[in-house]
C-alpha positions as CSV (number, residue, x, y, z in Angstrom):
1,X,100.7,18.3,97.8
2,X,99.1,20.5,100.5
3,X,102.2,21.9,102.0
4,X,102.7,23.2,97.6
5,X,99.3,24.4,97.4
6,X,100.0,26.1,100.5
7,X,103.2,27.6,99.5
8,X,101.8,28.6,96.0
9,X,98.5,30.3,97.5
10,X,100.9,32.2,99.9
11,X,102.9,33.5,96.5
12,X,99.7,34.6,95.0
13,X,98.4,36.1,98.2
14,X,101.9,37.9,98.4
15,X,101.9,39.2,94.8
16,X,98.2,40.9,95.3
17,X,99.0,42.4,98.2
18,X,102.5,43.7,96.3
19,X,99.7,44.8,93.6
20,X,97.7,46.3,95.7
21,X,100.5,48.4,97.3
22,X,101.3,48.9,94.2
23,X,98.3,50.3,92.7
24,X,97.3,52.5,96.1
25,X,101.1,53.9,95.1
26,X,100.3,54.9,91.8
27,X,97.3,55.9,92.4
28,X,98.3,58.2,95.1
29,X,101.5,59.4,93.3
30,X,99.2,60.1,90.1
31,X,96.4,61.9,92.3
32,X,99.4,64.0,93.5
33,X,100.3,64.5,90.1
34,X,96.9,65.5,89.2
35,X,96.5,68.1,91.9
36,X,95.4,71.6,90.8
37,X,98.0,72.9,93.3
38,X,100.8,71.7,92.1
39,X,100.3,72.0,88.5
40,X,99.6,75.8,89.3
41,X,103.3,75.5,91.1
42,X,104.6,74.2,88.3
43,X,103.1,76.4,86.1
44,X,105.1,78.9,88.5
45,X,108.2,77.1,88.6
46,X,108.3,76.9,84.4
47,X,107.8,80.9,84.6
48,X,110.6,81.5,86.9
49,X,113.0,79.6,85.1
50,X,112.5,82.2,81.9
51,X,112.6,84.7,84.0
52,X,116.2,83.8,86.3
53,X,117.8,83.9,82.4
54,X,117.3,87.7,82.4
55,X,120.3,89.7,84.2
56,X,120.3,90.8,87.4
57,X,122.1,93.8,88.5
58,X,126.0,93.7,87.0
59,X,128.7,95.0,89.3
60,X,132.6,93.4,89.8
61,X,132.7,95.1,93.1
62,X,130.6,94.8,96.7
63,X,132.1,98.7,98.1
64,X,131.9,100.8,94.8
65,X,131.3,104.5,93.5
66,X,129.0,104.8,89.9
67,X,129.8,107.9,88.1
68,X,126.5,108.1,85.7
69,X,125.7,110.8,83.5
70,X,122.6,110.7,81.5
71,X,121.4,113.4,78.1
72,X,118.2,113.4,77.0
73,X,117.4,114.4,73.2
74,X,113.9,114.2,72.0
75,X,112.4,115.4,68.8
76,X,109.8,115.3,66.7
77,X,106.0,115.4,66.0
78,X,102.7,112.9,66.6
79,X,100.2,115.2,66.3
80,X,97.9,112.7,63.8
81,X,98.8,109.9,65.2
82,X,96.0,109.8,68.1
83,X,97.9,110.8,70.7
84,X,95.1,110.4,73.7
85,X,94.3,107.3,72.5
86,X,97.3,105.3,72.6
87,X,99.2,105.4,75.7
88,X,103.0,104.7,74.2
89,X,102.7,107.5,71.9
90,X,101.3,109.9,74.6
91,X,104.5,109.2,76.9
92,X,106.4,109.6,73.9
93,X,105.0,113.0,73.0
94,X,105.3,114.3,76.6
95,X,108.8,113.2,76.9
96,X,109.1,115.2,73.4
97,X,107.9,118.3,75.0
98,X,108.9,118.5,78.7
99,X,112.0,116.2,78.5
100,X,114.2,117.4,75.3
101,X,118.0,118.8,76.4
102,X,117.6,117.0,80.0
103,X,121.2,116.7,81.4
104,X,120.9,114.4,84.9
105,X,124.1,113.4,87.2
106,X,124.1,110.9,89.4
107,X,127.3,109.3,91.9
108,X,126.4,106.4,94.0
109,X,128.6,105.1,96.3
110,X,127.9,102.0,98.8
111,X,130.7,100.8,101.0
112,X,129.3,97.6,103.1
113,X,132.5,97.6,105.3
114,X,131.0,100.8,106.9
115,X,127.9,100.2,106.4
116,X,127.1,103.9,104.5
117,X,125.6,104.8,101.5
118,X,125.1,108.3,99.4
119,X,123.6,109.7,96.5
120,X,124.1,113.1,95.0
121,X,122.0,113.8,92.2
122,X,121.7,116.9,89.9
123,X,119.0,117.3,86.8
124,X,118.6,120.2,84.5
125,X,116.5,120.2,81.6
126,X,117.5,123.3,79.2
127,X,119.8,124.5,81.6
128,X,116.7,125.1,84.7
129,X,117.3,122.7,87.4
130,X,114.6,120.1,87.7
131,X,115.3,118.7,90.8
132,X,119.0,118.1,92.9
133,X,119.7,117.2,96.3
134,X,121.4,114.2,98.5
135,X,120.6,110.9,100.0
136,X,122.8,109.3,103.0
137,X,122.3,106.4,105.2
138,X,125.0,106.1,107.8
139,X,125.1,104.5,111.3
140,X,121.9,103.0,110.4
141,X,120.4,106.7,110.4
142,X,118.9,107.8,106.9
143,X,118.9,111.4,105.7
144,X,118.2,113.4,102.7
145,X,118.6,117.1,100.9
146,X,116.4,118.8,98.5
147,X,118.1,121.8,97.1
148,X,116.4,124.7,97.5
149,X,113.5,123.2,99.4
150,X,115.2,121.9,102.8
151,X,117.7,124.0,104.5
152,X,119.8,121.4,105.5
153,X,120.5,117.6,105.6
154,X,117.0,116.3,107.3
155,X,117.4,113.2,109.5
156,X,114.7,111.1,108.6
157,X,115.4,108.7,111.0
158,X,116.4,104.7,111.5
159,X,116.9,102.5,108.3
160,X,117.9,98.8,108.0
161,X,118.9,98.5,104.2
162,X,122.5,97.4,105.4
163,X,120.9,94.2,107.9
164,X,119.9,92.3,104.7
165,X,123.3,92.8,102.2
166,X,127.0,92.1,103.5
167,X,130.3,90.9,102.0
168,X,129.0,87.7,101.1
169,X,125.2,88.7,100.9
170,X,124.1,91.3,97.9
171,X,121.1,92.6,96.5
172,X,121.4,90.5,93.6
173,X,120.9,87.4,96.2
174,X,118.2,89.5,97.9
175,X,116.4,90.0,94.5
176,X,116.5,86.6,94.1
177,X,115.8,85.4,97.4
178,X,112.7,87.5,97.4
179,X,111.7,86.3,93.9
180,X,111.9,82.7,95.3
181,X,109.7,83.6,98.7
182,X,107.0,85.0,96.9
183,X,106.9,82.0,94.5
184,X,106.3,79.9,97.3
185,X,104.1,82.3,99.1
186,X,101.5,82.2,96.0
187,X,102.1,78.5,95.7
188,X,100.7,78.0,99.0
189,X,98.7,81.0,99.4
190,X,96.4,80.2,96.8
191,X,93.3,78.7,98.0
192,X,92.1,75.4,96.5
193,X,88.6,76.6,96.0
194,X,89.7,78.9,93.3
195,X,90.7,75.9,91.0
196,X,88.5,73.9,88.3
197,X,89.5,70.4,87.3
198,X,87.9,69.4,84.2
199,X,88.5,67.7,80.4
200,X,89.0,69.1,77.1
201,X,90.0,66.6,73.9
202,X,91.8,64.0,75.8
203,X,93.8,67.1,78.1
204,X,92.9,67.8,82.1
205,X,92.6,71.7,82.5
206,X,93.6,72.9,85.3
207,X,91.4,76.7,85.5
208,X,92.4,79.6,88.0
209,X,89.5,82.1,88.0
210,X,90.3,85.5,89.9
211,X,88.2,88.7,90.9
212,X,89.4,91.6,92.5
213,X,88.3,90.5,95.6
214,X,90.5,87.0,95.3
215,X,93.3,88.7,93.7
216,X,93.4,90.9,97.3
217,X,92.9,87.7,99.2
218,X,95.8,86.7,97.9
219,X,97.9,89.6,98.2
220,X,97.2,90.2,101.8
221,X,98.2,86.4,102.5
222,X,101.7,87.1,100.4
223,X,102.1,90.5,102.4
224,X,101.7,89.1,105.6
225,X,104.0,86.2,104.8
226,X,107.1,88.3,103.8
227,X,106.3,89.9,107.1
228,X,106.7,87.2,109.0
229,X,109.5,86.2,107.3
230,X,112.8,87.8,108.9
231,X,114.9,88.1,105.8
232,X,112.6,89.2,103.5
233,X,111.0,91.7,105.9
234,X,115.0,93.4,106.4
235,X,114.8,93.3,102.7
236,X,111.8,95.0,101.9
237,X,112.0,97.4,105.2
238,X,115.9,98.4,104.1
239,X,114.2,100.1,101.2
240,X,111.4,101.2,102.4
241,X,110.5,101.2,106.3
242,X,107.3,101.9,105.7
243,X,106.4,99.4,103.1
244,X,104.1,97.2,105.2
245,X,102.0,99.9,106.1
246,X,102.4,100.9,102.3
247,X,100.6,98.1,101.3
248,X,97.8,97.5,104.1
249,X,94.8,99.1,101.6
250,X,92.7,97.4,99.1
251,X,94.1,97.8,95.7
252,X,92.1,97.4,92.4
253,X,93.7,95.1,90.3
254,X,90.5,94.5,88.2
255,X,87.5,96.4,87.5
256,X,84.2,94.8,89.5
257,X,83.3,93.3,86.4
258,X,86.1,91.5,85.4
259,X,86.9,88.0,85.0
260,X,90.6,87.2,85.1
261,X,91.2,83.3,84.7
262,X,94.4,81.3,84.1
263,X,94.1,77.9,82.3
264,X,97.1,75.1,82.1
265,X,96.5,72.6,80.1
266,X,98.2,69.1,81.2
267,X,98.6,65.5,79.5
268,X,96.8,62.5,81.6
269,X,100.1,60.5,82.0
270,X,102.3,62.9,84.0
271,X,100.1,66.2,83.8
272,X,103.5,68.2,82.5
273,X,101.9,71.3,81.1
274,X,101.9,71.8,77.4
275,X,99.8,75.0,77.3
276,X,98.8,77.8,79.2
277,X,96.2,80.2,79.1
278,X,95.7,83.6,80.4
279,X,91.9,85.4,80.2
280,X,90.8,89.0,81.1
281,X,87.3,89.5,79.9
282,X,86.9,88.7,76.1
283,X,90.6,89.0,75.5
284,X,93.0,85.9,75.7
285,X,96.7,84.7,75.7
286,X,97.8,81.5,74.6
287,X,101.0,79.8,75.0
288,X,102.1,76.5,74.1
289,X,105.4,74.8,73.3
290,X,107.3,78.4,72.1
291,X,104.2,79.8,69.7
292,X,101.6,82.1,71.4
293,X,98.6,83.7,69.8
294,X,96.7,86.9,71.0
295,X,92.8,87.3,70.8
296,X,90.9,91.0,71.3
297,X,87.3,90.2,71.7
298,X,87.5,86.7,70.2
299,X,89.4,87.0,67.1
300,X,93.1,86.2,66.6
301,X,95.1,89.7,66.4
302,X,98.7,89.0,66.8
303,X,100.5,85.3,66.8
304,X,104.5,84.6,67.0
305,X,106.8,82.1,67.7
306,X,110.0,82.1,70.7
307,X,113.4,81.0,69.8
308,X,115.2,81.4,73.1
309,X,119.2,80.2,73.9
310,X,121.5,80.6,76.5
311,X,122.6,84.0,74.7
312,X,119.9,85.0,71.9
313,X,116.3,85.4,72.7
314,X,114.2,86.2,69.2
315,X,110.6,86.5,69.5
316,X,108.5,87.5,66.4
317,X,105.0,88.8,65.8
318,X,102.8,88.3,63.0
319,X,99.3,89.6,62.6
320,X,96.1,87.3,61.4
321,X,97.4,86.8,58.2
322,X,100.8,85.8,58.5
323,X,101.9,89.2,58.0
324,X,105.6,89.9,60.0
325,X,104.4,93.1,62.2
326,X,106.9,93.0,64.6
327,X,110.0,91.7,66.6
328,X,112.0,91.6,69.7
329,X,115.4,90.5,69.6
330,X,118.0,89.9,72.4
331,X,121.9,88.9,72.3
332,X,124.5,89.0,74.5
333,X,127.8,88.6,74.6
334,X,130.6,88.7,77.5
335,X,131.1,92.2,77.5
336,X,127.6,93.6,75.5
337,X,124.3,92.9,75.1
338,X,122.3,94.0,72.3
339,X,118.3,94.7,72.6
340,X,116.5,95.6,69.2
341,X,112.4,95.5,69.0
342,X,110.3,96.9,66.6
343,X,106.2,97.1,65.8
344,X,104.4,98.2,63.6
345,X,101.3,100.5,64.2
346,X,99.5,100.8,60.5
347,X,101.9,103.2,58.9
348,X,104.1,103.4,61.5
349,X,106.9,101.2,62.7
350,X,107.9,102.1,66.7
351,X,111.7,100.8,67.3
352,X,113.6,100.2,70.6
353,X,116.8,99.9,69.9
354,X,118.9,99.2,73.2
355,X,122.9,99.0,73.2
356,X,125.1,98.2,76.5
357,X,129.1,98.1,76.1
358,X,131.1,97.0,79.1
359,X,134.2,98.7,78.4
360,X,138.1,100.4,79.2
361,X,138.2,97.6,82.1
362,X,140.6,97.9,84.3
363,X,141.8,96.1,87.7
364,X,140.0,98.6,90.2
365,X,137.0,100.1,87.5
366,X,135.1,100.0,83.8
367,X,133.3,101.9,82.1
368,X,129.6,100.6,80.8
369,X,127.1,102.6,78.6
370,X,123.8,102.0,77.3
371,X,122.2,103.7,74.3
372,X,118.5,103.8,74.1
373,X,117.0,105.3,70.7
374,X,113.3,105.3,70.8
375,X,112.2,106.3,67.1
376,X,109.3,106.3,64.8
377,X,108.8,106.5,60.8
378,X,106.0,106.3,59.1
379,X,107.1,105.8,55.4
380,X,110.4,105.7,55.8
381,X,110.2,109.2,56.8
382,X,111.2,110.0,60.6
383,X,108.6,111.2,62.8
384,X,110.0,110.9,66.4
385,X,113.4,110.2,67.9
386,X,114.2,110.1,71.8
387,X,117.5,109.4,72.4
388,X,119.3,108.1,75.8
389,X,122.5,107.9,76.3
390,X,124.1,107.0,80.1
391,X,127.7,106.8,80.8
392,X,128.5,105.0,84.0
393,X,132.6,104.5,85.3
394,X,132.3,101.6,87.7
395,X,134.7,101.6,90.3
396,X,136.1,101.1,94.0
397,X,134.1,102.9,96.7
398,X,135.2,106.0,97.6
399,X,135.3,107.9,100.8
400,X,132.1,109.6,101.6
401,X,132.5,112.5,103.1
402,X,129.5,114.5,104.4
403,X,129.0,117.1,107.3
404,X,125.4,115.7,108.8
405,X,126.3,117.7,112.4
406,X,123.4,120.5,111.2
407,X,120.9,118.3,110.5
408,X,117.3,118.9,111.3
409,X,114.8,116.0,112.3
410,X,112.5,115.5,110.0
411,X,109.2,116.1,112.4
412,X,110.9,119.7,112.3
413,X,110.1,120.5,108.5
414,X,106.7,122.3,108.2
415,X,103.8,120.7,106.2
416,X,104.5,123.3,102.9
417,X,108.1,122.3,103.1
418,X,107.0,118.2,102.6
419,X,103.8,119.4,100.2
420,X,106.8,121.0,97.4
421,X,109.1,118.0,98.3
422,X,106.3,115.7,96.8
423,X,105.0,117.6,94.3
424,X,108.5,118.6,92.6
425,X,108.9,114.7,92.8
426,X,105.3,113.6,91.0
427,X,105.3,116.5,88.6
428,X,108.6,115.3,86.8
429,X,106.5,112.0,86.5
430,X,103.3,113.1,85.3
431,X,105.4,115.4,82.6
432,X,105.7,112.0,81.1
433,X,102.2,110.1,82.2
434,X,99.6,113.1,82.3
């Protein structure tokens, strides 16, 4: 009877401490679960799978020359329509006036095999050249050309673009490499202070509270990491060498008095995130399960729902009464993809109407052009149009053939020279900003 009693207190001994294992398990696994960390990487992970759906760059061939030619034709008149007070129709009405009968011709050509690159550009708008010149990077040497403003090809010295793309390596796996590194760098970079862990109506919120001051935290830590790390470094560096000194100031995100805070809301099971919120001030961004609403200063402004596919993305708007105000649509096929969004502004519907035809394919190059119309009506009746249209032929590199043996260095150009250089290149952009 003893030697049973024995046996049988030895099974129940065993099966609490297989309990007990048990429970410190679960407990751990769920207190893993529950960690503000990793439902903010989550969070992260769930954005970048929306995001990898979008298309990267598009070309058939690693050495290749793009023909592209680009006309600009803008019309029409906002004056009415508070201009100064709405950003979108201020670009639109300085693009009407400083941008209408713009011609611009670009040829790329990259050839990896030997390890050069060029650009000849060319932009006139009503027949008066805006700005035309070259760009060449061969034997790891980068130089450039400003028509009428340098007297030569200037030697602006080393570059690295071609140590981070080969053959087997291109800048559609760089893009995506970096996309993937800086994912993980905010994962971890993030410091665990900035989270709040509390209850709402059966739900664990998960809250990310930023300042400008954090925000920079943060973006110093990510900086320094692609620094450190080889690839992404050759990456960044290949485009610009100077980007890590680029991006050693404070930058103002936020204004000193704002409050930026991100809230993911999480079930108590699994904490799988069923809705997200985003913060600035008194204005807020909800998301949950493909319906998001949009509050200015507390009250509900716009709402919509997402209906997204492998090839059709359709997202609608609808304003505080139910009222359809807007849409965004997205399809693509094999050889064309289709992007038509509209919103409505009072009176005034604003349309984007996007249209990009791979065509004439052949077995060494294709054609592919996109058509951008940009319009407005108010009434029915047509108050603005900017139209875009860019014809690109796609095909095999070819040979690049430049005379670089005059070249200047570029510590040689005087200060003037590199003053117009700048300004020629920021006054075509604040044409369309200022």
């Amino acid at each position: 009877m003893k030697k049973k009693k024995k046996k049988s207190n030895k099974k129940i001994i065993l099966f609490l401490i297989i309990i007990s294992i048990f429970v410190i398990l679960a407990g751990t696994y769920l207190l893993y679960l529950s960690n503000p960390k990793r439902i903010f990487s989550q969070a992260i992970n769930n954005i970048n799978s929306r995001l990898n759906k979008f298309e990267y760059l598009d070309l058939d061939y690693s050495n290749h020359t793009i023909n592209s030619n680009v006309e600009i034709r803008a019309n029409g008149d906002l004056k009415g329509y508070k201009v100064n007070d709405n950003f979108y129709y201020k670009y639109i009405s300085n693009i009407i006036k400083n941008y209408n009968q713009t011609n611009v011709k670009i040829d790329y050509t990259k050839n990896l095999n030997k390890k050069s690159l060029f650009i000849n550009y060319d932009s006139k708008n009503n027949n008066d050249n805006l700005i035309s010149g070259k760009y060449l990077i061969e034997d790891n040497t980068e130089y450039y050309y400003v028509n009428g403003l340098t007297p030569t090809y200037i030697n602006n010295g080393n570059n690295t673009y071609f140590e981070s793309i080969s053959n087997s390596i291109s800048e559609e796996d760089n893009i995506k490499y970096l996309n993937s590194h800086i994912s993980t760098l905010l994962k971890k970079e993030v410091d665990n202070n900035y989270f709040i862990k509390t209850t709402s109506k059966g739900y664990t919120v998960i809250t990310l509270n930023l300042d400008n001051n954090k925000l920079n935290k943060i973006y110093k830590k990510v900086i320094n990491g692609l620094k450190q790390d080889n690839r992404s470094r050759e990456i960044l560096m290949g485009y610009d060498r100077d980007f890590f000194k680029k991006n050693k100031k404070k930058i103002k995100f936020l204004n000193k008095d704002d409050k930026l805070s991100f809230n993911f809301y999480t079930d108590n099971i699994l904490y799988n995130i069923y809705k997200y919120e985003i913060i600035l001030n008194n204005d807020k961004f909800v998301y949950s399960k493909g319906n998001f609403n949009f509050y200015k200063n507390n009250k509900l402004k716009i709402k919509g729902e997402i209906v997204d596919s492998s090839n059709r993305l359709n997202i609608s708007f609808l304003n505080n009464r139910d009222k359809k105000i807007g849409n965004l649509n997205i399809t693509k096929k094999k050889n064309n993809k289709k992007i038509l969004f509209y919103m409505n502004d009072n009176n005034m519907k604003n349309t984007i109407n996007i249209n990009i035809n791979k065509h004439q394919i052949k077995k060494n190059s294709y054609k592919k052009d996109v058509k951008i119309l940009i319009s407005g009506t108010d009434n029915n009746k047509d108050i603005y149009n900017v139209n875009m249209i860019i014809k690109n032929k796609i095909s095999d590199a070819e040979k690049i053939r430049e005379d670089i043996s005059k070249s200047h260095l570029n510590s040689s150009l005087d200060s003037d020279t590199k003053d117009k250089i700048n300004n020629k290149i920021n006054n075509i952009i604040d044409n369309i900003r200022k």
